[in-house]
C-alpha positions in Angstrom: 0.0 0.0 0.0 1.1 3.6 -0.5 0.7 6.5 1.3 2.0 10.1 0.9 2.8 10.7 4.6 3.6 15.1 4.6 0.7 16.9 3.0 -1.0 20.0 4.2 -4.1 21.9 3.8 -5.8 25.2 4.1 -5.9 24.0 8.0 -2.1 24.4 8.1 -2.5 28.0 9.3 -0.7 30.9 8.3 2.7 31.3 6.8 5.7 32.5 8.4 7.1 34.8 5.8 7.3 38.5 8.2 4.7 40.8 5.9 2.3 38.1 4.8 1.8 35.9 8.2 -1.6 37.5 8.3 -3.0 37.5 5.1 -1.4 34.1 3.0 -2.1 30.9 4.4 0.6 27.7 4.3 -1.4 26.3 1.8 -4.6 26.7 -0.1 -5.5 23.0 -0.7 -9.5 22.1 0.0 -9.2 18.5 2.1 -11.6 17.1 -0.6 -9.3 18.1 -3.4 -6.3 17.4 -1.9 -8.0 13.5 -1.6 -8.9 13.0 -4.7 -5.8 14.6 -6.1 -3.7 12.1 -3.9 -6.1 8.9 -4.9 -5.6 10.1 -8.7 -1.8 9.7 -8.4 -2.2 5.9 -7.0 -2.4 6.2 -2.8 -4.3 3.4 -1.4 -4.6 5.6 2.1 -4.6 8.9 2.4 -3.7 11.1 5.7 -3.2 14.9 6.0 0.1 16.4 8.6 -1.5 20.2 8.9 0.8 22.2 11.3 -0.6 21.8 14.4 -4.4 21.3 13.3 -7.1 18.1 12.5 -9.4 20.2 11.4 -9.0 18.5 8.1 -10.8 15.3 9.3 -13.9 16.8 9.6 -14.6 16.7 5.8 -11.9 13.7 5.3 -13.2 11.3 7.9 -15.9 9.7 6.0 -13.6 8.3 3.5 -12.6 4.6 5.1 -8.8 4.5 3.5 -8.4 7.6 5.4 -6.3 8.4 8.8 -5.6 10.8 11.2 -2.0 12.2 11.6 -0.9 15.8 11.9 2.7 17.7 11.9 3.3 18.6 15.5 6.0 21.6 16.2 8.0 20.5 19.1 10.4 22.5 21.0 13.3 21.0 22.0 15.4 20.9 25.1 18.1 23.4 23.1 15.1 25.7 22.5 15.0 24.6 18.7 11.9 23.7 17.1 11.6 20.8 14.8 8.7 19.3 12.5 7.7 15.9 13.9 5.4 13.7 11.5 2.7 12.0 14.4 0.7 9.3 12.5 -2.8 7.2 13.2 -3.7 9.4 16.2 -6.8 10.0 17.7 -8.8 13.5 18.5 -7.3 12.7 22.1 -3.9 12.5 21.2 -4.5 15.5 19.2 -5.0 17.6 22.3 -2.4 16.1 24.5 0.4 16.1 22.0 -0.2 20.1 21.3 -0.5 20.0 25.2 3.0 18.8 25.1 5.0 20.1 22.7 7.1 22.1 24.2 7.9 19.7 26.5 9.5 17.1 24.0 10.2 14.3 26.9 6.4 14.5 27.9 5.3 14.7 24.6 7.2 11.2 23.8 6.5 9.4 26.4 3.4 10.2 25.7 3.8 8.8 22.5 5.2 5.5 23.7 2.5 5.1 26.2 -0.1 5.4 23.4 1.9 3.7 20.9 2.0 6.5 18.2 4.7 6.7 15.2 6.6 9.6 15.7 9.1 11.0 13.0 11.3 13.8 12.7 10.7 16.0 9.7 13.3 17.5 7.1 16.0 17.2 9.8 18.5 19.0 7.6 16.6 22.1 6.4 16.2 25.1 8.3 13.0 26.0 7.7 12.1 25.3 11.5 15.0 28.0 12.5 18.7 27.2 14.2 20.1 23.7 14.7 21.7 22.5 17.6 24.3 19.8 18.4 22.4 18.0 20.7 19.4 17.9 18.6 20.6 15.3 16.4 21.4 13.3 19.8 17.7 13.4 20.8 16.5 12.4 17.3 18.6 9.6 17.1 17.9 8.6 20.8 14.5 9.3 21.1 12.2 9.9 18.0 10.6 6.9 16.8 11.3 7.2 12.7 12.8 9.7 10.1 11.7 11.1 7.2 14.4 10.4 4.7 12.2 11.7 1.3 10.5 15.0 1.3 9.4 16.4 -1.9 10.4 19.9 -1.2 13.8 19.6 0.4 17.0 19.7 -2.0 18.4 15.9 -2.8 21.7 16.3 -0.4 19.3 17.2 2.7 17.4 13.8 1.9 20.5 11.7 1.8 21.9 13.5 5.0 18.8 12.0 6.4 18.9 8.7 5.3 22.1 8.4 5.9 21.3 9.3 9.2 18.4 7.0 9.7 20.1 3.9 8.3 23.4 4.8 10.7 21.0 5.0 13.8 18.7 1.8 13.1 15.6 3.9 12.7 12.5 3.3 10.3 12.3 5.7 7.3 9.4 7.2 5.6 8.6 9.8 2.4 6.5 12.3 1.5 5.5 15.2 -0.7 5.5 17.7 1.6 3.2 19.4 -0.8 1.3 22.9 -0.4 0.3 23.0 -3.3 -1.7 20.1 -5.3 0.7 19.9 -7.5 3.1 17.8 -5.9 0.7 15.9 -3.8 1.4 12.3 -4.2 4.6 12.4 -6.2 6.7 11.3 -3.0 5.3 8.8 -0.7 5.7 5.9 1.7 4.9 2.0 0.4 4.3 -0.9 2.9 3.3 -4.4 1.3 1.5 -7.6 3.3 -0.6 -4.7 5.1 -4.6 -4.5 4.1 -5.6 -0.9 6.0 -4.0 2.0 7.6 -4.2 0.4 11.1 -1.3 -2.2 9.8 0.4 0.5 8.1 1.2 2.5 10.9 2.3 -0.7 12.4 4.6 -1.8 9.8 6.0 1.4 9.9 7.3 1.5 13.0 8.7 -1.8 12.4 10.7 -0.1 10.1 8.8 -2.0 7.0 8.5 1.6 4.9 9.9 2.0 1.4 10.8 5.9 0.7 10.1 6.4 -3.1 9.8 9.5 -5.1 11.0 13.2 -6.0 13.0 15.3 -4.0 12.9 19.3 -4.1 14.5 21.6 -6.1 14.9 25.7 -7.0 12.2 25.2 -9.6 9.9 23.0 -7.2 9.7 26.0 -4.6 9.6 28.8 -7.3 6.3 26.7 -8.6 4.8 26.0 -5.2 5.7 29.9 -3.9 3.8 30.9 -7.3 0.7 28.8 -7.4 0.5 29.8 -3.2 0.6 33.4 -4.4 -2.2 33.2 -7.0 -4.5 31.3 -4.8 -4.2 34.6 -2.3 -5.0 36.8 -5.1 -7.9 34.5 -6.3 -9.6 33.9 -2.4 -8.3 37.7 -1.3 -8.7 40.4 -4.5 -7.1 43.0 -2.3 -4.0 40.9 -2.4 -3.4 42.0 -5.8 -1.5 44.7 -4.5 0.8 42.1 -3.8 0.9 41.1 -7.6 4.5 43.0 -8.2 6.3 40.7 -5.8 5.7 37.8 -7.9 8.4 39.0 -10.2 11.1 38.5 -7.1 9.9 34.6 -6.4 12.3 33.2 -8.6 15.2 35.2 -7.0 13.4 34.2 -3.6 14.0 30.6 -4.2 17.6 30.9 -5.3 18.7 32.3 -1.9 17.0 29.9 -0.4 18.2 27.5 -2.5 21.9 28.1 -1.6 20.7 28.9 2.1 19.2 25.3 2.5 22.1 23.6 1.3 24.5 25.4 3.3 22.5 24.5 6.0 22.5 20.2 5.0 26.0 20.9 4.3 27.3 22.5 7.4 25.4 19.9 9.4 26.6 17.1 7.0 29.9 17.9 8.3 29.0 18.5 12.0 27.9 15.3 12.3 31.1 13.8 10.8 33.3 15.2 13.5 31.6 13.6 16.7 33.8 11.2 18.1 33.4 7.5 17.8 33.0 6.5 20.9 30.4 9.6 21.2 28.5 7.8 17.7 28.4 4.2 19.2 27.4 5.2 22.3 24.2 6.8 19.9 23.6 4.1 18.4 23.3 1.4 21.8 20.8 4.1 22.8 18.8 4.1 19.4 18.8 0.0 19.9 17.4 0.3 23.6 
């Protein structure tokens, strides 16, 4: 079975970007489009990670191959934040993990207690902020899984990952990270021998997930910036104001392109320079 486990929705909240945080949304995908776009491109189960939100069940929950899951922004004992993938949750778990999430050994043990899937998100991008040291040690020692394919972060960032995940023991899984329909589906997660989404989430922790798919690239971003912008201008008309900025998205996406893989390559290298004794003691703690 296949599943695209990193897609949001117009529940995803507002972006980040300082001028537009409250007028553009993270994405303008309807939950009912984003479904039928995702069953289109060949998922046999569907689930939506919105930042912080369920609210896309409501419309979602009468379709039987679908789950509940959602993207949960934990801060971490450095005072980072990170993107962590939660999947097959209840409404419950919904309010205790947001409860929680600044308090990242609560919010885990939690996890454990309830038996949820927990994964760390685009570990080597910085679109969560600063990185620290020590936050690689808690993802390797306490997060349950790692996503190794996302669809919107560069190539090198996604092999940092796995490279990470297969060095650490930990299951893997992929998706499009997609705010936009466009990419939707293109990178996902594949289990066989499972028959619903209750065995999936199951199989994934036992490491049992495939990664397959596209990783990002400048002119992935420049697309998904672009077709963001236009669906403010088509729900907002007073956002055409905004229309003269579109000409500056492709030089948007260039910085960030170089500023995302300085980022995967500086912590490429950071990572190389712990000591061995330091990476095997990491790793009997990942086995534990």
């Amino acid at each position: 079975m296949r599943c695209d486990l990193h897609v949001h929705t117009i529940h995803s909240g507002f972006c980040t970007v300082p001028g537009l945080s409250r007028v553009c949304l993270e994405s303008y995908n309807k939950p009912g489009e984003l479904y039928e776009t995702l069953k289109r491109r060949g998922m046999d189960l569907v689930t939506v990670t919105d930042h912080d939100s369920i609210d896309a069940a409501e419309e979602l929950r009468k379709h039987p191959d679908f789950f509940l899951s959602e993207e949960v922004t934990v801060t971490l004992p450095s005072g980072t934040e990170m993107h962590a993938g939660v999947y097959g949750i209840s409404e419950r778990d919904h309010v205790e993990l947001q409860r929680r999430r600044t308090d990242t050994e609560s919010l885990l043990a939690y996890a454990i207690e309830n038996r949820l899937f927990v994964t760390v998100n685009h570990a080597y991008s910085s679109l969560t902020g600063r990185r620290a040291g020590e936050d690689f040690e808690v993802f390797a020692r306490d997060f349950h899984g790692m996503e190794i394919t996302n669809g919107h972060m560069l190539a090198c960032a996604n092999r940092l990952a796995a490279r990470f995940a297969a060095k650490h023991g930990m299951p893997v899984t992929a998706g499009s990270d997609s705010h936009s329909l466009h990419g939707a589906g293109r990178t996902f997660t594949e289990i066989s021998g499972v028959s619903n989404a209750s065995e999936f989430v199951t199989a994934l922790r036992r490491g049992q997930g495939v990664a397959h798919g596209e990783s990002g690239n400048c002119w992935k971003l420049t697309e998904a910036i672009a077709s963001i912008g236009w669906s403010l201008v088509r729900s907002n008309r007073s956002a055409a104001l905004l229309s003269p900025l579109f000409a500056f998205i492709p030089a948007f996406s260039l910085v960030n392109y170089f500023r995302e893989r300085t980022f995967a390559w500086y912590w490429g290298q950071k990572m190389r320079t712990v000591e061995p004794e330091d990476r095997a003691l990491l790793l009997r703690v990942a086995e534990l």
